[in-house]
C-alpha positions in Angstrom: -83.0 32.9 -12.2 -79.8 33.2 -13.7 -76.5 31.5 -12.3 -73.3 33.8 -12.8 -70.5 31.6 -10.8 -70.4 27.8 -9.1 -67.6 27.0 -7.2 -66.8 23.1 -5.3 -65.7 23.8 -1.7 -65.7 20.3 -0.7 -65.8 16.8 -2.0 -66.4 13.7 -0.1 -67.8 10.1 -1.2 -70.9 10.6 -1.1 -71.8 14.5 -1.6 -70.5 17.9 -2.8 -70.3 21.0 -0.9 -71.3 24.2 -3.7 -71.4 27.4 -3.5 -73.6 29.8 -6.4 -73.9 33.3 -7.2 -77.2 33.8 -9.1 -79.4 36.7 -9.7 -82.7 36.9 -8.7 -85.7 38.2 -11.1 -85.6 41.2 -9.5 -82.1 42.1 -10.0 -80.7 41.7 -6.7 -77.7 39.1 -6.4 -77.0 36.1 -4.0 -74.8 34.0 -3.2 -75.4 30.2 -1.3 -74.2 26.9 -0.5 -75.9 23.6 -1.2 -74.9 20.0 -1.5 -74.9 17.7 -4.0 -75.8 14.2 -2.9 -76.2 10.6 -4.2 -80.1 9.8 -4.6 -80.7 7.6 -1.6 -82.8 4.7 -0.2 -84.7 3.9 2.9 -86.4 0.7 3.8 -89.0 -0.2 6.2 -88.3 -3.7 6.6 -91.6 -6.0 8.4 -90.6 -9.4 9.6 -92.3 -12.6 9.6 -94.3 -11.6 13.0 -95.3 -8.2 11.5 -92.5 -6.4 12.9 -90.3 -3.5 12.0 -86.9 -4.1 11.7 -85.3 -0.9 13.0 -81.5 -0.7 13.7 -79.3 1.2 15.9 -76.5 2.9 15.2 -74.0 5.8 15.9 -74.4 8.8 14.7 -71.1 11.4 14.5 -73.2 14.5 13.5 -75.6 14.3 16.4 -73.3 12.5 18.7 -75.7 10.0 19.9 -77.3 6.4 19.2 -80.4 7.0 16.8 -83.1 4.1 15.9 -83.5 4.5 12.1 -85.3 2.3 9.4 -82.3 1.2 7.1 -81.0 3.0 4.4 -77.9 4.6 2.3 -76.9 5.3 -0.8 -77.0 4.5 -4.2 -73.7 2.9 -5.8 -73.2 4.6 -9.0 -75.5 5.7 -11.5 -76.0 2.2 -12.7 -77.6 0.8 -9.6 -81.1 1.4 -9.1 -82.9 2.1 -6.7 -84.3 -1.4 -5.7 -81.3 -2.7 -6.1 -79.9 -0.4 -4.1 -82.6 -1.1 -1.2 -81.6 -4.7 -1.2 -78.1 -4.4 -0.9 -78.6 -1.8 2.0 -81.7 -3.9 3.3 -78.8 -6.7 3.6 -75.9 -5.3 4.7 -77.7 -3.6 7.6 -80.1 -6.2 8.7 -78.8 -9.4 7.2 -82.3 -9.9 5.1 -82.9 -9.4 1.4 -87.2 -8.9 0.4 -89.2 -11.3 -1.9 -91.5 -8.5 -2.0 -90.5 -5.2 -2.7 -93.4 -2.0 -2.7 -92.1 1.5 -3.8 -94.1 3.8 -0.9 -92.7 7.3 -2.1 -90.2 9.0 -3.5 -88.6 12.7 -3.0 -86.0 15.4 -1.7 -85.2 15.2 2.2 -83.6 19.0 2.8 -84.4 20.9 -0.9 -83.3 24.2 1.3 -79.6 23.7 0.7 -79.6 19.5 -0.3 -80.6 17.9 -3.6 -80.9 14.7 -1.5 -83.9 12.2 -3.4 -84.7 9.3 -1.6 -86.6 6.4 -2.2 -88.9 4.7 0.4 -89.7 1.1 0.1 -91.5 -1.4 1.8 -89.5 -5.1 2.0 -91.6 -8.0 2.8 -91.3 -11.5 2.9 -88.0 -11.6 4.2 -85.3 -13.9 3.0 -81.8 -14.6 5.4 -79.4 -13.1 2.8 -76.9 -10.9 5.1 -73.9 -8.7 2.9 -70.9 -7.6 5.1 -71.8 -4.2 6.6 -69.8 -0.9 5.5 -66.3 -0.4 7.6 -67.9 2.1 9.4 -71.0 0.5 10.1 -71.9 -0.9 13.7 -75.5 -1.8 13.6 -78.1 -3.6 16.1 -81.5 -5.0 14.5 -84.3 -4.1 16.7 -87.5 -5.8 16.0 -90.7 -3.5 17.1 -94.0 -3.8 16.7 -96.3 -1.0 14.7 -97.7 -0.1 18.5 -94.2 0.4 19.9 -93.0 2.4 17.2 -95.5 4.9 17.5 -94.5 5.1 21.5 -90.8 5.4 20.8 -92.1 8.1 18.2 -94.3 9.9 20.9 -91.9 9.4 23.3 -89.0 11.2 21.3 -86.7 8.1 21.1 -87.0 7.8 17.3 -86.0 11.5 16.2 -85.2 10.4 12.5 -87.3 12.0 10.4 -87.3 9.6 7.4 -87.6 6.7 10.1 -90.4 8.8 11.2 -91.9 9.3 7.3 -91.1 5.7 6.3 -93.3 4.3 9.2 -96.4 6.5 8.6 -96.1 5.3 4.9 -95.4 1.5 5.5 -98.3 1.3 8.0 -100.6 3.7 5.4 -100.2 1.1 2.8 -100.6 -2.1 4.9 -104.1 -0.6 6.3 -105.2 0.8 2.8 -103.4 -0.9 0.3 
């Protein structure tokens, strides 16, 4: 593949919007959009009584409430990704992890997003809470591995990394 033009559309804070002209091996030309994003974290946070900590927030894009594990972005290339997960972890639910287990890593929407995110498992849970972002207004639901898997079923968690990063916490804790 060959690239012949890139141009920015739109810049925000946390992503790019580009748009390329390439060839394709076979000659032919196209042109598309993708976005440039910040590599990302999501935690699935498990409580002193074996519970989830999910939270509840407000989404603009979808218009609605959503129940999501927590999660965000990194802050500059010098913040790693754990470091990254505890900040979020606190700021979100008000807990920082003595334990912290890397599940899985990878890209969310590689269609038309260079989104990477990282997926850990927090543990051991310390009171440590971090002022959430401005724009943050979260509620910490605790829920048990049974009732997450309902509110899955049922369609009231529609997140799909929430959805990922459950299937993987509760993989490891059965398997190791």
């Amino acid at each position: 593949m060959r690239i012949n033009r890139t141009f920015l559309k739109y810049q925000c804070k946390i992503f790019d919007v580009w748009e390329e002209e390439f060839d394709f091996p076979n000659g032919k030309t196209a042109r598309q959009s993708w976005i440039n994003h910040k590599p990302t974290v999501a935690i699935i946070a498990i409580n002193d009584k074996n519970e989830l900590l999910l939270i509840k927030q407000y989404r603009n894009a979808v218009k609605k409430d959503l129940l999501e594990i927590p999660a965000g972005s990194l802050d500059g290339q010098k913040e790693s990704p754990a470091v990254c997960a505890q900040r979020e972890l606190a700021e979100e639910t008000g807990f920082k992890a003595k334990k912290l287990i890397k599940l899985f890593e990878g890209y969310l929407l590689p269609g038309y997003c260079n989104e990477y995110m990282y997926f850990f498992l927090a543990k051991n849970l310390i009171h440590a809470p971090l002022a959430p972002d401005d724009d943050e207004f979260i509620e910490v639901i605790p829920v048990s591995f049974a009732k997450a898997r309902k509110l899955i079923k049922n369609g009231e968690i529609i997140d799909a990394k929430t959805v990922l990063g459950i299937f993987l916490a509760e993989q490891y804790l059965q398997h190791g």
